[in-house]
N, C-alpha and C positions, 0 to 999 in steps of 0.2 A: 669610577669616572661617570657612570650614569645616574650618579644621583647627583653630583656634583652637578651636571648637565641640568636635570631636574630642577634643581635649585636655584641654578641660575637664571633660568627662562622664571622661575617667579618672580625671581628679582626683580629681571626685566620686563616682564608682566609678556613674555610671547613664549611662541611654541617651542621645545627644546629641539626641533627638527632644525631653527633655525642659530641655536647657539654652537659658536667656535671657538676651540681655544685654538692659540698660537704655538707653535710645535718648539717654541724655545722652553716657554713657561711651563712643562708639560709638570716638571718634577713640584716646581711650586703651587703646582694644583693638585697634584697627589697631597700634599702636606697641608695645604687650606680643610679643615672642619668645618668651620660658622660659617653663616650667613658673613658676619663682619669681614673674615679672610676673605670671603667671595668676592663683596660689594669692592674690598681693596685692589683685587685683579681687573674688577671688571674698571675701575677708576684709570688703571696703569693701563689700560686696553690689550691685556694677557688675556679675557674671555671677552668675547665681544658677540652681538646678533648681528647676523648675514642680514641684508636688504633682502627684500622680497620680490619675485622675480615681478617687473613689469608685463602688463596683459599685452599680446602682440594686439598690432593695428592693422595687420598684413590683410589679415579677411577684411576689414569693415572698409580700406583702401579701395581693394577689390570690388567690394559690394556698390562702394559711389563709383570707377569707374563704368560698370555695368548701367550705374542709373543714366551716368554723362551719355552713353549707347541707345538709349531709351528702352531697356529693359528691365525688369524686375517692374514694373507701373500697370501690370493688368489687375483685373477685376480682385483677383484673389491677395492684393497687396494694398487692396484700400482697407484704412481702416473708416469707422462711423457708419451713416447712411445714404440711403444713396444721393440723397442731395447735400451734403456735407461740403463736398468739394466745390458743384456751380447749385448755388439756392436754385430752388422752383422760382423768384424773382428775377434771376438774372441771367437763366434759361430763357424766360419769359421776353426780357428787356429784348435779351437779345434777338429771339423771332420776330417779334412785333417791330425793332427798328430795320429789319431787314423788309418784313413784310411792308411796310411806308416808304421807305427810301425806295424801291421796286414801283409802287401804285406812284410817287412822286416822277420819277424818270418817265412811269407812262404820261402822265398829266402834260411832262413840257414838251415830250415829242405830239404832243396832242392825237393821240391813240386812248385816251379817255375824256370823256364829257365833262365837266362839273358837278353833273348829276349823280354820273355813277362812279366816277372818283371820291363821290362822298359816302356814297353807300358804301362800297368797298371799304372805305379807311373804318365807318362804324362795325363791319360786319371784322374787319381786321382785329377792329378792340376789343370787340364782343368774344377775341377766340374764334369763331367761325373757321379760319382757316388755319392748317394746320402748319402750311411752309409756304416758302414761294411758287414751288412747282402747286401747289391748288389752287394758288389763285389762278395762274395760267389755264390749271383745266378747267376753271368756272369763267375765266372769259372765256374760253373757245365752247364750253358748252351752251352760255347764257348769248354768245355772238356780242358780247358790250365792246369790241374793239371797235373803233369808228377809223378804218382803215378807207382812205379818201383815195379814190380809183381816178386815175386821170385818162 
């Protein structure tokens, strides 16, 4: 029966781990020699291949809950580098429109000049400052707020 086994899996071109016979046919595969007797059983589905087990999904289910949680996402689970995910451009965009919109808000509460509202916004382009909080400590150290004392 194990070469019968054998034989059949070439047939079917897979592993013999996966070939079955049917426990009626048992005798009519004892009496099968050739390939052709083979190929006749496996016609009449008396030797047939088992399906192959489906991979579970149970873990990778798992793994996206965890992500829905916000975990599994620190440093060690990025892949690329490090500006891969936000460019150096849109790191950028992003400071500098924060850094304007801030220097804008001082301009219409008129806590800055025209003057040095312009300076700032060039020294803003130019990189100069690093966030919003430095611009704050470069007006309070430079004194440019034009805070009107009534």
């Amino acid at each position: 029966m194990k070469n019968k086994k054998i034989l059949a899996a070439k047939i079917l071109k897979t592993s013999r781990k996966k070939i079955r016979f049917t426990a009626d046919a048992l005798e009519d595969i004892k009496k099968a020699i050739t390939r052709a007797d083979l190929r006749g059983l496996i016609a009449i589905k008396s030797i047939y291949k088992n399906q192959a087990n489906e991979h579970s999904r149970s873990g990778a289910r798992k793994i996206a809950a965890q992500k829905r949680k916000g975990r599994r996402k620190g440093k060690g689970s990025k892949k690329g580098s490090k500006n891969s995910t936000l460019t150096k451009k849109d790191k950028w965009m992003a400071k500098v429109r924060i850094q304007r919109k801030f220097l804008k808000e001082l301009r219409e509460k008129s806590l800055l000049s025209p003057n040095n509202y312009r300076m700032l916004y060039s020294k803003s382009k130019g990189g100069y400052f690093r966030n919003k909080r430095h611009i704050k400590l470069y007006l309070n150290e430079h004194n440019l707020l034009d805070i009107v004392k009534k």
